[in-house]
N, C-alpha and C positions, 0 to 999 in steps of 0.2 A: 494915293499918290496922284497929283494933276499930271496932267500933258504938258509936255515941253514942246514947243516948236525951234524946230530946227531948219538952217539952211544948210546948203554945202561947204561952207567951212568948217562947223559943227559935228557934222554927219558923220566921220569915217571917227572919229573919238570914241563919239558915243555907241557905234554900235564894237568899237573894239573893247569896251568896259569890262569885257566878263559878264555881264548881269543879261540875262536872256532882254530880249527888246522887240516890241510891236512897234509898225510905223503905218499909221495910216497916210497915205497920197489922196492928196485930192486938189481942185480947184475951184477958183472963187465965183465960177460961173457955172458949177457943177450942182445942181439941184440935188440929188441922193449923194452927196458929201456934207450938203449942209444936213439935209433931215439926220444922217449916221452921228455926225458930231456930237449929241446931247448923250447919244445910246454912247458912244465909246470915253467922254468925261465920266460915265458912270461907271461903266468899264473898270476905270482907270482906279475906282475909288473902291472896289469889289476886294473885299478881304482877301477869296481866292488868288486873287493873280496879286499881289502886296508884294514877291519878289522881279515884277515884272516892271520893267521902264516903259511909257509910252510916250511915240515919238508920232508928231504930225508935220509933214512935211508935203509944202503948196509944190505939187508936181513943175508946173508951169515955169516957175522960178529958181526951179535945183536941181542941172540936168544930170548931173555926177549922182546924186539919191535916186533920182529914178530910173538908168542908167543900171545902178545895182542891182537893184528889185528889180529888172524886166519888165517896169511897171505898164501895160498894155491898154489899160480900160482904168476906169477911177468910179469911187471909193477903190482905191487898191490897198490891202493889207500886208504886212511882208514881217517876217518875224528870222531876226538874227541872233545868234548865239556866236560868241567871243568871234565877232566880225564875220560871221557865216554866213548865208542866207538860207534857212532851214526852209521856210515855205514860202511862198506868196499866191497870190490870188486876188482876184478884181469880184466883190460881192458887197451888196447892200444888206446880207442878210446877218444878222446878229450872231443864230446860232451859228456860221461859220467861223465868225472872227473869235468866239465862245471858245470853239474846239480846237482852235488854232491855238489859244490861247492854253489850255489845258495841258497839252504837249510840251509846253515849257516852262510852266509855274511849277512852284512846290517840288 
């Protein structure tokens, strides 16, 4: 499944869908948002997580999404269930967004 980007008018829909949802935060002058980017497209493409939507949402520009998420530090990850916020957390590191990711696939 690719990545969707989403802004704030988009936002509150998609994470009310029912279908569990990652969103990564990040900005365009954010160095370890760019390098994450490649790792979470692949992510997104990993059989494992196939019931999971991914959402990327430029912090900067969508203060209602990041707002939700608490979003504090960037790369921020934030995973919602039928409009919930189950976790978030601000990490460059794969295996977190991995086990985050675990929690709500399948």
């Amino acid at each position: 499944m690719a990545v969707t980007a989403v802004h704030d008018e988009q936002f509150q829909q998609h994470i009310e869908s029912g279908r569990p949802i990652i969103v990564k935060y990040y900005a365009d002058w954010c160095g370890s948002c760019k390098l994450f980017a490649p790792k979470f497209t692949r992510l997104s493409n990993d059989e494992r997580f196939q019931s999971v939507e991914f959402l990327e949402v430029n912090a900067e520009i969508c203060p209602v999404a990041r707002q939700t998420a608490g979003v504090d530090n960037l790369p921020f990850f934030a995973i919602f269930k039928n409009g919930n916020l189950i976790e978030g957390t601000a990490t460059a590191k794969e295996d977190t967004v991995v086990a985050m990711l675990q929690k709500v696939s399948g």
